[in-house]
mmCIF entry with sequence, helices, sheets and N, C-alpha, C, O atoms, coordinates in Angstrom:
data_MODEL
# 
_entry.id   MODEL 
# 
_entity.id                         1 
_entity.type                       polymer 
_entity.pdbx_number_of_molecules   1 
# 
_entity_poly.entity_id                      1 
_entity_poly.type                           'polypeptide(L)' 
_entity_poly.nstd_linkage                   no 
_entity_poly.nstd_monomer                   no 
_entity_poly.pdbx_seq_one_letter_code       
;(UNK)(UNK)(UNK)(UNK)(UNK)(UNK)(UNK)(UNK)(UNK)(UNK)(UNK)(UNK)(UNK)(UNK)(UNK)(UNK)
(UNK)(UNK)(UNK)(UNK)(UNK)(UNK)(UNK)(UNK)(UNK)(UNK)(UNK)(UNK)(UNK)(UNK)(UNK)
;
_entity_poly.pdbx_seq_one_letter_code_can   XXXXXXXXXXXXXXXXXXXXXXXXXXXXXXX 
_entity_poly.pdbx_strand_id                 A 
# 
loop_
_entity_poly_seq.entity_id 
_entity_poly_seq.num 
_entity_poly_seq.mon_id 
_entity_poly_seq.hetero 
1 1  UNK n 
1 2  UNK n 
1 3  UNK n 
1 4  UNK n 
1 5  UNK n 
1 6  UNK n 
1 7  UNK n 
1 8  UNK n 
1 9  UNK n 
1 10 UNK n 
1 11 UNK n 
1 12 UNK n 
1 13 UNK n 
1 14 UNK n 
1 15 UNK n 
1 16 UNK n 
1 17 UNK n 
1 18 UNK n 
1 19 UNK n 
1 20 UNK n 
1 21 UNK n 
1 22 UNK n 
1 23 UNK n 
1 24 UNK n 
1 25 UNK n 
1 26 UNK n 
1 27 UNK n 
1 28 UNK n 
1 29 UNK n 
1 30 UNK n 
1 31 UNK n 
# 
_struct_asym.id          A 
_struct_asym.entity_id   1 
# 
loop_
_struct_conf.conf_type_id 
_struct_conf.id 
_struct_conf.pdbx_PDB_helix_id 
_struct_conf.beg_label_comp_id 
_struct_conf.beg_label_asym_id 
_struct_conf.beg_label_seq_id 
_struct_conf.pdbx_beg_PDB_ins_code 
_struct_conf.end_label_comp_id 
_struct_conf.end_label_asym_id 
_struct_conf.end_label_seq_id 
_struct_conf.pdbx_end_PDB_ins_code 
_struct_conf.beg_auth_comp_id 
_struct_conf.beg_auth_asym_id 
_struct_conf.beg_auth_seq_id 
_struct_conf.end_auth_comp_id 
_struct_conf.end_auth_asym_id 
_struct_conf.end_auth_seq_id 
_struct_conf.pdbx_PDB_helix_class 
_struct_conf.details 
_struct_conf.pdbx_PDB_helix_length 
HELX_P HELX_P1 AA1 UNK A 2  ? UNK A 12 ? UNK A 2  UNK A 12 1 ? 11 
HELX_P HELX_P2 AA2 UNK A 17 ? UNK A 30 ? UNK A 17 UNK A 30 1 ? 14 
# 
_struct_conf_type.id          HELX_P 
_struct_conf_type.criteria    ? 
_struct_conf_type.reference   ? 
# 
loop_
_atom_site.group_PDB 
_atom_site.id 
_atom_site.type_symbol 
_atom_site.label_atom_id 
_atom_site.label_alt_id 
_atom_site.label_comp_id 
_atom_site.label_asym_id 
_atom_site.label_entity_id 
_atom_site.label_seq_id 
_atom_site.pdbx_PDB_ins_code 
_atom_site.Cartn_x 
_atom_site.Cartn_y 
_atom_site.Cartn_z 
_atom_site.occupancy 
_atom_site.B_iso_or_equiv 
_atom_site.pdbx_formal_charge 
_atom_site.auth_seq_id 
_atom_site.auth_comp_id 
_atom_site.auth_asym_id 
_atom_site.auth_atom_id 
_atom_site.pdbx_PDB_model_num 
ATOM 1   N N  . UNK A 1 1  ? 40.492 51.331 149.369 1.00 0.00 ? 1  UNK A N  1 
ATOM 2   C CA . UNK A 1 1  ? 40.329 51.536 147.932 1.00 0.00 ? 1  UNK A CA 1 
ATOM 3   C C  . UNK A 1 1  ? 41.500 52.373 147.395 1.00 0.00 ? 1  UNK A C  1 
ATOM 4   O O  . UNK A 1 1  ? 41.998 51.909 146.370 1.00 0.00 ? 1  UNK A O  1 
ATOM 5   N N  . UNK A 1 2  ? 42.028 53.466 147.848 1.00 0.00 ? 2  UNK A N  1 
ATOM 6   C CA . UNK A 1 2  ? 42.922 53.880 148.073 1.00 0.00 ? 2  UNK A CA 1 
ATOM 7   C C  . UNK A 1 2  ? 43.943 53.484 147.489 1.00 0.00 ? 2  UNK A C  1 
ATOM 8   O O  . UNK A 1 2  ? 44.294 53.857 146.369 1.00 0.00 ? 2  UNK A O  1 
ATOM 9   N N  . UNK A 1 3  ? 44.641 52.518 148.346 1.00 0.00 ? 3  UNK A N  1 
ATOM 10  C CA . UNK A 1 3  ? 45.702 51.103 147.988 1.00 0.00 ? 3  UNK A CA 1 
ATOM 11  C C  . UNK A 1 3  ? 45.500 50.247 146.679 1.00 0.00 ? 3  UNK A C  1 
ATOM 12  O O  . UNK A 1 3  ? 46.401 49.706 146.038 1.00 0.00 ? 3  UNK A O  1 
ATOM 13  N N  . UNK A 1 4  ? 44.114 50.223 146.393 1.00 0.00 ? 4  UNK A N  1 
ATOM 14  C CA . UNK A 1 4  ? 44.328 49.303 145.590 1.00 0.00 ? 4  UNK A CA 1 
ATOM 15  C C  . UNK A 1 4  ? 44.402 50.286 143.779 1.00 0.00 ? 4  UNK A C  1 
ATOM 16  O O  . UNK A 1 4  ? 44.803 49.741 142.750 1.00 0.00 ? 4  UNK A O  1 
ATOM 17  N N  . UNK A 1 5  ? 43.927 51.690 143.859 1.00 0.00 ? 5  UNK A N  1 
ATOM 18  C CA . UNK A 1 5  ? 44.290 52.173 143.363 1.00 0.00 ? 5  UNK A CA 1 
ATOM 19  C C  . UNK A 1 5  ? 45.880 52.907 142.988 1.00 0.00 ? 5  UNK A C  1 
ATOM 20  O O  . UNK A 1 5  ? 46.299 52.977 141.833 1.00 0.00 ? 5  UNK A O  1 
ATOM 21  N N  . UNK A 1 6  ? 46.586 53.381 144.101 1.00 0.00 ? 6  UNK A N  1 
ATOM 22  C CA . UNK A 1 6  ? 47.780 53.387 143.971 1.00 0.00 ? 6  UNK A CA 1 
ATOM 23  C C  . UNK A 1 6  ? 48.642 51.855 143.412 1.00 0.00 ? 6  UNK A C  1 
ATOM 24  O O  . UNK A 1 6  ? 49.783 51.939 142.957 1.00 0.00 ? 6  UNK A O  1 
ATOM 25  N N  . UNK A 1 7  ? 47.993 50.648 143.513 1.00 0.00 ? 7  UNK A N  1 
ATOM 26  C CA . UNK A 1 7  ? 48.722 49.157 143.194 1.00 0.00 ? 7  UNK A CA 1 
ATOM 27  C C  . UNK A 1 7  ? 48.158 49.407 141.675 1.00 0.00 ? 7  UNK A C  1 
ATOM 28  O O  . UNK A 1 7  ? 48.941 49.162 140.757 1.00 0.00 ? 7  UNK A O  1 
ATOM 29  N N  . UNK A 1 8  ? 47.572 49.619 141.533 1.00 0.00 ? 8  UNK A N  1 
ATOM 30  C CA . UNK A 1 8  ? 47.305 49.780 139.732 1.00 0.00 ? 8  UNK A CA 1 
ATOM 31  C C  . UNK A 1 8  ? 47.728 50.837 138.654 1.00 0.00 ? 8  UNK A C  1 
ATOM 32  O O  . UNK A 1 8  ? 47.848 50.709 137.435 1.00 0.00 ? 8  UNK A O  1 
ATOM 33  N N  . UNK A 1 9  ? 47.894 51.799 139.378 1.00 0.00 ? 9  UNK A N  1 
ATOM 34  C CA . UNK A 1 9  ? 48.503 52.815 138.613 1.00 0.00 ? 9  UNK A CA 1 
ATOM 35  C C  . UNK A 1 9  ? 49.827 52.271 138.881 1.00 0.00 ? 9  UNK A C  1 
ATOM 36  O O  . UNK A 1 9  ? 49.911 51.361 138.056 1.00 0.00 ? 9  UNK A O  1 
ATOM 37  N N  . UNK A 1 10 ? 50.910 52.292 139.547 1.00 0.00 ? 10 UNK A N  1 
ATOM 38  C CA . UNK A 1 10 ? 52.241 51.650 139.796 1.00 0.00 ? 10 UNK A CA 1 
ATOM 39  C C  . UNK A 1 10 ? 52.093 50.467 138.357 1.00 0.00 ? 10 UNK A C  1 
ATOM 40  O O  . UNK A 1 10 ? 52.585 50.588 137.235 1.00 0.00 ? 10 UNK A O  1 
ATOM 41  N N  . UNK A 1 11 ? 51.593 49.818 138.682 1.00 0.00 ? 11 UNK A N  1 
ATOM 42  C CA . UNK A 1 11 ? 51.438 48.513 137.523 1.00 0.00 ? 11 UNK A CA 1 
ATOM 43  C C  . UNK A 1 11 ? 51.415 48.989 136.370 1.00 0.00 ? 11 UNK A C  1 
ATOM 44  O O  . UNK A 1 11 ? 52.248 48.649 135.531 1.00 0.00 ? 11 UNK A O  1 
ATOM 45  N N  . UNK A 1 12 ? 50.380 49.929 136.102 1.00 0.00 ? 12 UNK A N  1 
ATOM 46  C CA . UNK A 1 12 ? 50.235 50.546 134.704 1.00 0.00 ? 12 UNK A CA 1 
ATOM 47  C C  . UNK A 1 12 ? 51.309 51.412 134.319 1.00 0.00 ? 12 UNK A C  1 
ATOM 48  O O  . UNK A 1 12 ? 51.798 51.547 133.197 1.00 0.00 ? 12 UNK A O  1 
ATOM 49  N N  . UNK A 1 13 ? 51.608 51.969 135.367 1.00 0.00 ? 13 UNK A N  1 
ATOM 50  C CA . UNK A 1 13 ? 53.052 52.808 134.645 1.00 0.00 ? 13 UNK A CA 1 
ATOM 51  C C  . UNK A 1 13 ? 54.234 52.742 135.235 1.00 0.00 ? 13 UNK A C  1 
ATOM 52  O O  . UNK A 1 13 ? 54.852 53.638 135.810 1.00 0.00 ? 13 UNK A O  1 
ATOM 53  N N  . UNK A 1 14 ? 54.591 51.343 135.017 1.00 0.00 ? 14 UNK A N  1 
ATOM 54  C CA . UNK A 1 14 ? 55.908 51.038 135.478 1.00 0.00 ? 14 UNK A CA 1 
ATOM 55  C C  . UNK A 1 14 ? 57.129 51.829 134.626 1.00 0.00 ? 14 UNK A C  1 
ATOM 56  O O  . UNK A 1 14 ? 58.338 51.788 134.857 1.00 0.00 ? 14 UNK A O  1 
ATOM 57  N N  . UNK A 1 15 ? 56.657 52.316 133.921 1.00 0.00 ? 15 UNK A N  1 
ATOM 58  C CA . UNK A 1 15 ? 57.718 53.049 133.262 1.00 0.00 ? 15 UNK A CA 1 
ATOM 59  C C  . UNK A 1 15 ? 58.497 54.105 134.080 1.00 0.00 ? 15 UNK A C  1 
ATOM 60  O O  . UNK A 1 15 ? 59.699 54.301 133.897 1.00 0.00 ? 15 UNK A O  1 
ATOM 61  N N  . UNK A 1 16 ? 58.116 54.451 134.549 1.00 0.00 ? 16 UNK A N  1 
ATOM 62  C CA . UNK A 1 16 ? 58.567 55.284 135.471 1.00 0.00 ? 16 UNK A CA 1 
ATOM 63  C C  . UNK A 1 16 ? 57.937 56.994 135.649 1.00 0.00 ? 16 UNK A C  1 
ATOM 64  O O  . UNK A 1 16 ? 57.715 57.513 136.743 1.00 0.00 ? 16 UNK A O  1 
ATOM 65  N N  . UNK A 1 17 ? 57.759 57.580 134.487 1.00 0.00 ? 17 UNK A N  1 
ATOM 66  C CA . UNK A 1 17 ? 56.524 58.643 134.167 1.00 0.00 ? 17 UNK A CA 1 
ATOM 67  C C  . UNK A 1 17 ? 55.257 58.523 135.075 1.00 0.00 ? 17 UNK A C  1 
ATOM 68  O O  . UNK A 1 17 ? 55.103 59.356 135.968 1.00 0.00 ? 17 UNK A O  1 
ATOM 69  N N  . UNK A 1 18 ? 54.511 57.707 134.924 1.00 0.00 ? 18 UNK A N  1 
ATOM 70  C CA . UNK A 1 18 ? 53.763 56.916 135.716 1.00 0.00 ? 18 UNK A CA 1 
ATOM 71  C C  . UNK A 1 18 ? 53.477 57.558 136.830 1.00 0.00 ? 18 UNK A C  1 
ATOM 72  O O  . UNK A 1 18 ? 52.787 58.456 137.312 1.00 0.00 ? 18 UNK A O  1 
ATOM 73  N N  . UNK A 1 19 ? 54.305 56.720 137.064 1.00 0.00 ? 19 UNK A N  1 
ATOM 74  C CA . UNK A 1 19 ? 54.979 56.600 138.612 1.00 0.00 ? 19 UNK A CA 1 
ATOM 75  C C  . UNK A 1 19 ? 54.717 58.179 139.757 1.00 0.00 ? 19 UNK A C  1 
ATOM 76  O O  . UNK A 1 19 ? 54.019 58.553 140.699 1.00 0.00 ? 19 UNK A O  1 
ATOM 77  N N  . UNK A 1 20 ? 55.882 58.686 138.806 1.00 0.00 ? 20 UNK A N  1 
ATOM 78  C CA . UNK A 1 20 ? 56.404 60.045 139.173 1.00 0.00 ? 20 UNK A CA 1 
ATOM 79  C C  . UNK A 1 20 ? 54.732 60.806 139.218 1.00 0.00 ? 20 UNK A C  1 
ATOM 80  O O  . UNK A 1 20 ? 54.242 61.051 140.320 1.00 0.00 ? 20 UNK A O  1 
ATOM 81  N N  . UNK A 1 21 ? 53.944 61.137 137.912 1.00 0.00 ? 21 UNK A N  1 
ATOM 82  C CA . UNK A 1 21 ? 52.623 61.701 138.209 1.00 0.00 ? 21 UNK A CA 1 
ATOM 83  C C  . UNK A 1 21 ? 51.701 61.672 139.222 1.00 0.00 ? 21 UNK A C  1 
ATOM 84  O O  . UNK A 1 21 ? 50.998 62.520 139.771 1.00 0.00 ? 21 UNK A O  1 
ATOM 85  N N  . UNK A 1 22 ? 51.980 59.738 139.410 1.00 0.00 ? 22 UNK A N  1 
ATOM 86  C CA . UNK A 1 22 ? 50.819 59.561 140.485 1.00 0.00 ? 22 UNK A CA 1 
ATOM 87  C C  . UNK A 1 22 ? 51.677 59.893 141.790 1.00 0.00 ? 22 UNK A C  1 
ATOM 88  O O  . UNK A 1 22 ? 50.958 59.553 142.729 1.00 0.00 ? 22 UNK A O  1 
ATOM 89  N N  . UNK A 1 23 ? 52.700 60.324 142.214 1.00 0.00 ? 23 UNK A N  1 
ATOM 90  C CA . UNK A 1 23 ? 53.743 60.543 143.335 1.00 0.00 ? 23 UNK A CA 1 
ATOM 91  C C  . UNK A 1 23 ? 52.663 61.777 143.911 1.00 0.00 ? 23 UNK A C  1 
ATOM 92  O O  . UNK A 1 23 ? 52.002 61.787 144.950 1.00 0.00 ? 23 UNK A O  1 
ATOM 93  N N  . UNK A 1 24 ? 52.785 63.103 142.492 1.00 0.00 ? 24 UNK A N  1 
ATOM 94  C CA . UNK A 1 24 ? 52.645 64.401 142.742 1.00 0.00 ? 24 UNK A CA 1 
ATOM 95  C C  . UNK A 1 24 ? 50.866 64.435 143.490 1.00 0.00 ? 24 UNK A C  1 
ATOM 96  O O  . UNK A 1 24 ? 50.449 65.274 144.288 1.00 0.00 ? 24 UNK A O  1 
ATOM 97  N N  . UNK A 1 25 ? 50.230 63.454 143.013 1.00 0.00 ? 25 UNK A N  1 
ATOM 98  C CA . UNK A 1 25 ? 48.723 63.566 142.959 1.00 0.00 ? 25 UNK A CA 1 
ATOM 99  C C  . UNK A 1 25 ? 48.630 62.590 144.511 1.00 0.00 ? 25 UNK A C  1 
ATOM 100 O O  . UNK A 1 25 ? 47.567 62.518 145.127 1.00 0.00 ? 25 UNK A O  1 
ATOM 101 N N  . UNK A 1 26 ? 49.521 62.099 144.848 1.00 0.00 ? 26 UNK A N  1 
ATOM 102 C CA . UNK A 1 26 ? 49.652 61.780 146.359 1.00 0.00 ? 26 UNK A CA 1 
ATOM 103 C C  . UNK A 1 26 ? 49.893 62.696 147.392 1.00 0.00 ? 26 UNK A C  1 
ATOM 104 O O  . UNK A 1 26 ? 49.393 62.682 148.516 1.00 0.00 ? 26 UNK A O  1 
ATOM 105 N N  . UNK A 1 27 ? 50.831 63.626 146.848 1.00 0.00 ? 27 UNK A N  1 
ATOM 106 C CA . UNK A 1 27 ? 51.093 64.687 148.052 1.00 0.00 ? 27 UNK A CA 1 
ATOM 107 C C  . UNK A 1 27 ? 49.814 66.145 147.680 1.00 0.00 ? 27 UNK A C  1 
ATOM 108 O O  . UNK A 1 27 ? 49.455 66.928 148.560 1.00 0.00 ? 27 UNK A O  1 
ATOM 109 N N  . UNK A 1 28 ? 49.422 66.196 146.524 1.00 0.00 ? 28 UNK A N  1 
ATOM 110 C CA . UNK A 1 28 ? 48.325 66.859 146.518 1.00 0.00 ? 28 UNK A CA 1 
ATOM 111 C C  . UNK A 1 28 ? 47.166 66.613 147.581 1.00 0.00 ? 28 UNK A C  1 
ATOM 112 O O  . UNK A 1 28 ? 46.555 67.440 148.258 1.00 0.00 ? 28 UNK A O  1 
ATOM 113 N N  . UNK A 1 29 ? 47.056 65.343 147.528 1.00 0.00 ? 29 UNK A N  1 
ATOM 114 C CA . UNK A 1 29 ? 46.039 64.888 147.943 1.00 0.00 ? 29 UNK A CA 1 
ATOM 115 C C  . UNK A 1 29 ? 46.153 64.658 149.513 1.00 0.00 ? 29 UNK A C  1 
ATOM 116 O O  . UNK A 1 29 ? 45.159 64.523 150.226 1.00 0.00 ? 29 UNK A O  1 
ATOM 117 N N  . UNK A 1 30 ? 47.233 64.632 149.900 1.00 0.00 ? 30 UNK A N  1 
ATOM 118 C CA . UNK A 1 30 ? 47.492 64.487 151.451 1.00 0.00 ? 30 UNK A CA 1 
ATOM 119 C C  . UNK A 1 30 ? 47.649 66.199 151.835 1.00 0.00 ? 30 UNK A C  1 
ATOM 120 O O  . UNK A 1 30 ? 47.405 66.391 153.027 1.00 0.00 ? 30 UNK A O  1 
ATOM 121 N N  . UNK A 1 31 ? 48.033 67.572 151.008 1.00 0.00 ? 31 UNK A N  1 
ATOM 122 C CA . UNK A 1 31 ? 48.229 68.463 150.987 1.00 0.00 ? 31 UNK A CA 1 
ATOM 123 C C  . UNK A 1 31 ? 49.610 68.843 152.015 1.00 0.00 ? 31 UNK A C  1 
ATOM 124 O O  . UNK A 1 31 ? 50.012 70.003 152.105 1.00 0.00 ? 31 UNK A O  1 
# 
């Protein structure tokens, strides 16, 4: 579920902003 959430946010914010937010909330989350 994971994956398929990271594949949708990427999609949704291809802009690049996006992107970068959901980056930070990845390494949060792996700590």
């Amino acid at each position: 579920m994971f994956c398929d959430t990271a594949k949708v946010s990427l999609k949704a914010g291809k802009g690049g902003d996006g992107a970068v937010s959901f980056r930070r909330e990845i390494y949060i989350n792996k700590g």
